[in-house]
Backbone as numpy.savetxt, mean C-alpha at the origin, in Angstrom:
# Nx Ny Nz CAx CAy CAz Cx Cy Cz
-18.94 -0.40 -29.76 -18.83 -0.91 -28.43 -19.92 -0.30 -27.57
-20.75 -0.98 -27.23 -21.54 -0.25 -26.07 -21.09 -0.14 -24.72
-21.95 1.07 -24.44 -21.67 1.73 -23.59 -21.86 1.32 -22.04
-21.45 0.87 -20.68 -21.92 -0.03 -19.24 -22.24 1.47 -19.05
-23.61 1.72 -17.99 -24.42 2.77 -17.07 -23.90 2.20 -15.80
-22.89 4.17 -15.18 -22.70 3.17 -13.84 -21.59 3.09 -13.70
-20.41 2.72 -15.00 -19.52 2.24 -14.85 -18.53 3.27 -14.03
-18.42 2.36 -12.53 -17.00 2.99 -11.42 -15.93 2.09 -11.20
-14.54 2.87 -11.17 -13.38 2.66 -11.03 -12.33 3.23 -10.79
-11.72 3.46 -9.36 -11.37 3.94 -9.38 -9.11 3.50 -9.47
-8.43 4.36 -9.66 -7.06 4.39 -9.43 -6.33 4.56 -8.35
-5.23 3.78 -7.57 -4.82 4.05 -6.77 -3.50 3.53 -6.43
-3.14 4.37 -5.36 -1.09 3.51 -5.27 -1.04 3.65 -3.78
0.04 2.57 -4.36 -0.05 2.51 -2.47 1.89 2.67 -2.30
2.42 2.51 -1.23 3.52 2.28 -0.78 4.08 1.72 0.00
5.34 0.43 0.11 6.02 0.04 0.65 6.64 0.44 1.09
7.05 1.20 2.31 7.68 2.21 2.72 8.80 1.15 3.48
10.25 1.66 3.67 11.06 0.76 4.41 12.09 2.04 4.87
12.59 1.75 5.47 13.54 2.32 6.59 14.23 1.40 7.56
15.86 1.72 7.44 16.43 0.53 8.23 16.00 -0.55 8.27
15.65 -1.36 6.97 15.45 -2.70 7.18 14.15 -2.98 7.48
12.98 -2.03 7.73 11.66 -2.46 8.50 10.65 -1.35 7.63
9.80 -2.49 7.27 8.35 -1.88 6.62 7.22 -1.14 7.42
6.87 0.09 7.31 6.02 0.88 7.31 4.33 0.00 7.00
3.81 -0.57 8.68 2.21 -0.33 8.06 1.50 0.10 9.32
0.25 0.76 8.11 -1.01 1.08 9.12 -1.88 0.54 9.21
-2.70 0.91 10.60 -3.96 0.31 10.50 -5.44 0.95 10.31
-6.03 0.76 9.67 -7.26 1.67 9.02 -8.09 1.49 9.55
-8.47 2.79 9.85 -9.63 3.70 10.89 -10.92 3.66 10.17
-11.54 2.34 9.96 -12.67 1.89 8.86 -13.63 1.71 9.60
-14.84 2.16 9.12 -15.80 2.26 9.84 -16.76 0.78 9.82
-16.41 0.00 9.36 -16.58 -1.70 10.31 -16.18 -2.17 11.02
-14.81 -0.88 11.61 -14.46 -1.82 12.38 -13.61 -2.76 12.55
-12.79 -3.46 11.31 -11.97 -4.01 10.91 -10.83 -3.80 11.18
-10.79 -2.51 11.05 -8.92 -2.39 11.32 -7.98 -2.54 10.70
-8.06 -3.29 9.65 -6.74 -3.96 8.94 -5.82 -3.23 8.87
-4.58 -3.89 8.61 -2.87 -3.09 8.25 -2.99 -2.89 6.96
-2.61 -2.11 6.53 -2.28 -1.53 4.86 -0.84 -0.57 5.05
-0.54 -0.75 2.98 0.75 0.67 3.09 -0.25 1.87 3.15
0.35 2.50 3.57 0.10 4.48 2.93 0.08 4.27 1.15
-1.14 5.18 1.28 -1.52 5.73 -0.33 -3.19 5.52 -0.53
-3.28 5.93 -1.88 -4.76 6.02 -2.01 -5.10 6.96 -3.46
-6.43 7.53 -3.28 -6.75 7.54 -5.05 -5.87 8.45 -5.52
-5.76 8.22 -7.20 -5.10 9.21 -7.70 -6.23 10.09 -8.15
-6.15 11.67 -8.22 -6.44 13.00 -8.55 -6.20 12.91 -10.74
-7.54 13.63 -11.29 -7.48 13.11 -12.36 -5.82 14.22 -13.04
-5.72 15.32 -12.12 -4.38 15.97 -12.32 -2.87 15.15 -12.48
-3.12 14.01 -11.42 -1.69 13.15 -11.27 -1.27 12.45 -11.72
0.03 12.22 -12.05 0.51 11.05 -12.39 1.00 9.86 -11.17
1.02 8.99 -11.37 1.64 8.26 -10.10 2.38 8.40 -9.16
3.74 9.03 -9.07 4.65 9.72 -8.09 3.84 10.99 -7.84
3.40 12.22 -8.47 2.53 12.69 -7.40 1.89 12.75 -7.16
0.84 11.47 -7.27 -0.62 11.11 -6.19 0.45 10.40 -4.61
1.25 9.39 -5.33 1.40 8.31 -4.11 2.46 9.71 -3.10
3.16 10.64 -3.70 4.36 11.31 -2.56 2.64 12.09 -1.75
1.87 12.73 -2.80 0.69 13.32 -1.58 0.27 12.55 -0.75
-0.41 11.47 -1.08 -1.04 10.62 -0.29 0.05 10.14 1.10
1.31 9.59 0.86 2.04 9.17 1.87 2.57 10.87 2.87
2.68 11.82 2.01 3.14 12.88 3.09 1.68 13.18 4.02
0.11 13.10 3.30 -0.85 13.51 4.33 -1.08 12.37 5.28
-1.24 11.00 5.04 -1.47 10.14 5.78 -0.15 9.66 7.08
0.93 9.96 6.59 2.18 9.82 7.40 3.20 10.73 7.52
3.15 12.06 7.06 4.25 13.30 7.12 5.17 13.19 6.40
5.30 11.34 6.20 6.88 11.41 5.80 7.25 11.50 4.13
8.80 12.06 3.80 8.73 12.37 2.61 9.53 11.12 1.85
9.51 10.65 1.06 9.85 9.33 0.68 10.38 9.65 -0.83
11.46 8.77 -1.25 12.24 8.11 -2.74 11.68 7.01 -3.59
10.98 7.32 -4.02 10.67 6.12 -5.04 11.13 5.21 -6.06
11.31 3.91 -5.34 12.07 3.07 -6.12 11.17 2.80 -7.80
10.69 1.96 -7.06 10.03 0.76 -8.46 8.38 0.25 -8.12
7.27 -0.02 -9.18 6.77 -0.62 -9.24 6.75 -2.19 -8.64
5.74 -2.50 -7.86 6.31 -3.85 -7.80 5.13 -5.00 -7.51
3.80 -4.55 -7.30 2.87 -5.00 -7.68 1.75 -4.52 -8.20
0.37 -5.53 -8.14 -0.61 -4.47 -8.52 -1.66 -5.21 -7.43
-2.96 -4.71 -7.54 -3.99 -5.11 -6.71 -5.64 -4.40 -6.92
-6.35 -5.75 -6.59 -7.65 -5.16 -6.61 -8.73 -5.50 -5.73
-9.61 -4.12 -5.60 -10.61 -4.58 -4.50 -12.14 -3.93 -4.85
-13.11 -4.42 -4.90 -14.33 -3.71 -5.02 -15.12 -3.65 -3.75
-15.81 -2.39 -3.26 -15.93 -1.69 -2.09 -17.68 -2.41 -2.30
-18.04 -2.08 -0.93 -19.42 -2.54 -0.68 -20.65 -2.23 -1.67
-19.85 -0.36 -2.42 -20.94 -0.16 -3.31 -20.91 0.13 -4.44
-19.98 -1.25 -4.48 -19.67 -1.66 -6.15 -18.48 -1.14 -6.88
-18.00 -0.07 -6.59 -17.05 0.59 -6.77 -15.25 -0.64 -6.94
-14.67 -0.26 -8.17 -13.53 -1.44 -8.36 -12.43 -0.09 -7.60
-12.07 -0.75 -7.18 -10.66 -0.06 -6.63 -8.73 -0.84 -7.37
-8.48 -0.12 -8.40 -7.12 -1.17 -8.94 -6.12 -0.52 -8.36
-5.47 -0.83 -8.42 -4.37 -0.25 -7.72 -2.62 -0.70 -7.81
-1.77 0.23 -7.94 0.04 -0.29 -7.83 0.64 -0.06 -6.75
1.21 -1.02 -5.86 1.93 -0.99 -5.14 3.42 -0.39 -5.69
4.22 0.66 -5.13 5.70 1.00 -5.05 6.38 0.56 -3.86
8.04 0.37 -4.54 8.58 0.01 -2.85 9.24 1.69 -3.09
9.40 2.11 -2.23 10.26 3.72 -1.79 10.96 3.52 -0.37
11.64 4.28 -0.01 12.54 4.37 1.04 12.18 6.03 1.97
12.63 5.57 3.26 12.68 7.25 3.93 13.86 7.27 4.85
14.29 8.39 5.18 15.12 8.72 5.71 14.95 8.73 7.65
13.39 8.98 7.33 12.57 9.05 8.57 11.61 8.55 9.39
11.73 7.50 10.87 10.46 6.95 10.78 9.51 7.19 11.92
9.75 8.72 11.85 8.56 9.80 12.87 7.83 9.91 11.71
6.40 9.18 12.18 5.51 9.44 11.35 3.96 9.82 11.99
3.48 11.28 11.70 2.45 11.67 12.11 1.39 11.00 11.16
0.42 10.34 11.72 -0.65 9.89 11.76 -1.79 11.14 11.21
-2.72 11.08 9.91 -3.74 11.63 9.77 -5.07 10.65 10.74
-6.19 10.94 10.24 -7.37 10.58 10.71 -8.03 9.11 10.36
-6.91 8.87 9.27 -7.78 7.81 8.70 -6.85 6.69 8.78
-5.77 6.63 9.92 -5.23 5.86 10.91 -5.25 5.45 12.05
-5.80 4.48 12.49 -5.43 4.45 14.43 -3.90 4.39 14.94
-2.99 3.60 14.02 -1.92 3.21 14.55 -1.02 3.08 13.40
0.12 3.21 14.05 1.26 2.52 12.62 2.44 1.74 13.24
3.04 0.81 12.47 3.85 -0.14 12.79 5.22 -0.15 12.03
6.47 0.06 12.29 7.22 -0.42 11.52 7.89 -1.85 12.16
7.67 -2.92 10.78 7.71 -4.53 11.16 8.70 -5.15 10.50
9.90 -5.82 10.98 10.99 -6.69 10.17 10.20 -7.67 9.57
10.62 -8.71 8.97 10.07 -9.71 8.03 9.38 -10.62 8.60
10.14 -10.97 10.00 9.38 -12.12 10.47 8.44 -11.24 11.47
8.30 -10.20 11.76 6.61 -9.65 12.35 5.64 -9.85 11.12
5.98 -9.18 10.02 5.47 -9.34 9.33 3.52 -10.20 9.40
3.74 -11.85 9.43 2.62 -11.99 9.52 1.78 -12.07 10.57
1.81 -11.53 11.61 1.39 -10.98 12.48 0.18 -9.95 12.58
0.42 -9.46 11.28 -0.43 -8.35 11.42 -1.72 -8.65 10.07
-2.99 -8.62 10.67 -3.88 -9.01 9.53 -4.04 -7.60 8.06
-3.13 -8.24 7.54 -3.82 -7.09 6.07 -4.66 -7.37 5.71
-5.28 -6.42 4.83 -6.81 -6.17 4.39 -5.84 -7.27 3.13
-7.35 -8.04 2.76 -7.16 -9.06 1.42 -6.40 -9.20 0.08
-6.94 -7.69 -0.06 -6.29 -7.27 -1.67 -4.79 -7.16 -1.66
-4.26 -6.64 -0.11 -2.50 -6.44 -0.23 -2.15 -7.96 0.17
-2.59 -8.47 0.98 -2.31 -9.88 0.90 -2.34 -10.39 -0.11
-3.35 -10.49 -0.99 -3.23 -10.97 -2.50 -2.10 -10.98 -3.00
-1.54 -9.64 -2.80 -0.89 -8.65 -4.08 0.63 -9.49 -3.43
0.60 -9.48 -2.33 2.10 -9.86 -1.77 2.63 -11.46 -2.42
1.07 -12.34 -2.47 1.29 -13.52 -2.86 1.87 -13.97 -3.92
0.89 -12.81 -4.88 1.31 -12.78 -6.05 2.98 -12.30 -6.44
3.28 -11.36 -5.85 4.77 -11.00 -5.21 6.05 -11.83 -5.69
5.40 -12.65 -4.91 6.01 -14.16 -4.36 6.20 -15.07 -5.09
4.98 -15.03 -6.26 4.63 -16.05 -7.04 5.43 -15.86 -8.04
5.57 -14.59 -8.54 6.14 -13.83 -9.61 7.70 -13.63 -9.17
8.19 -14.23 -8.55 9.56 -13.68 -8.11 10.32 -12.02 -7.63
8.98 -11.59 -7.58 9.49 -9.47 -7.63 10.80 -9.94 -6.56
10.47 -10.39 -5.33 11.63 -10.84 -4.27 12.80 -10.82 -5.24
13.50 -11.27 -5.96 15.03 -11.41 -6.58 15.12 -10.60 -7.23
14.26 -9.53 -7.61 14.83 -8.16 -8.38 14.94 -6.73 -7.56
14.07 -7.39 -6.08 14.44 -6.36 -4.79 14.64 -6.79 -3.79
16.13 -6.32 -3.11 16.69 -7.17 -2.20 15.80 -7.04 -0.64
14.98 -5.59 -0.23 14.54 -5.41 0.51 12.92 -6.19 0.48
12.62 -6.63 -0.75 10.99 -7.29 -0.58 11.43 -8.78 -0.28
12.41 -9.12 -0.26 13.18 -10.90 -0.12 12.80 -11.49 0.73
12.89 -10.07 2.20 12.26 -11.06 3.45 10.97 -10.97 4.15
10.56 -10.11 3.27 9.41 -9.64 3.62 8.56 -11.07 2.73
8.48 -11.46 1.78 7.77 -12.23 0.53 8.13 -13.33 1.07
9.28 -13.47 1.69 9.67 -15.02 2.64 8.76 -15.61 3.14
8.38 -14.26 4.60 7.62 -14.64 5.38 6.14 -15.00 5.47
5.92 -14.75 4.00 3.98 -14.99 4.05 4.39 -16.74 3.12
């Protein structure tokens, strides 16, 4: 098999965070400018396994400490400089929805189903939700039902 020069890719998870009925998103402090809504999470560390990249990533970007349900999608995006970004969405739960903001947030939202599309997500989680949808994940989790409704 030969060998690609170059070859980048990176791993990453994200989270569906819910509390009382209402999803957890932010909006990203991106330097185009963009803004978009996303979950909390981001790369995994070549040390981690999935639960503890995504519990680090969601306690630095949002404080909060979260239960991890299930797998429930996947997603992909390649960055301006070439770089593949793949990635698994989890749904998890918190107890709490004081959530301190790191740097690489302007804002955060927690949104019932029908705010939901309201808020522009970046492409790849939009994708991922469609696909969601497409795939039925909605009837094997009662909390993604109304969320997957509404797009």
């Amino acid at each position: 098999m030969a060998q690609e020069a170059n070859v980048l890719m990176g791993l990453s998870v994200k989270a569906m965070i819910f509390h009382e009925g209402k999803l957890l998103l932010l909006q990203k402090n991106d330097a185009e400018g963009l803004h978009h809504w996303e979950f909390p999470g981001g790369g995994l560390r070549f040390t981690e396994d999935f639960e503890a990249g995504l519990r680090r990533e969601v306690s630095e970007e949002t404080g909060l400490s979260i239960t991890l349900e299930a797998p429930a999608g996947i997603w992909s995006y390649q960055k301006k400089d070439g770089q593949f970004l793949n990635g698994v969405i989890f749904t998890a739960m918190t107890t709490s929805d004081n959530v301190t903001l790191s740097e690489e947030h302007l804002a955060y939202r927690w949104v019932t189903p029908a705010g939901l599309p309201s808020y522009r997500l970046h492409g790849s989680l939009q994708r991922s939700l469609k696909q969601m949808k497409q795939f039925s994940y909605e009837k094997s989790h009662a909390l993604l039902r109304g969320f997957l409704s509404a797009i």
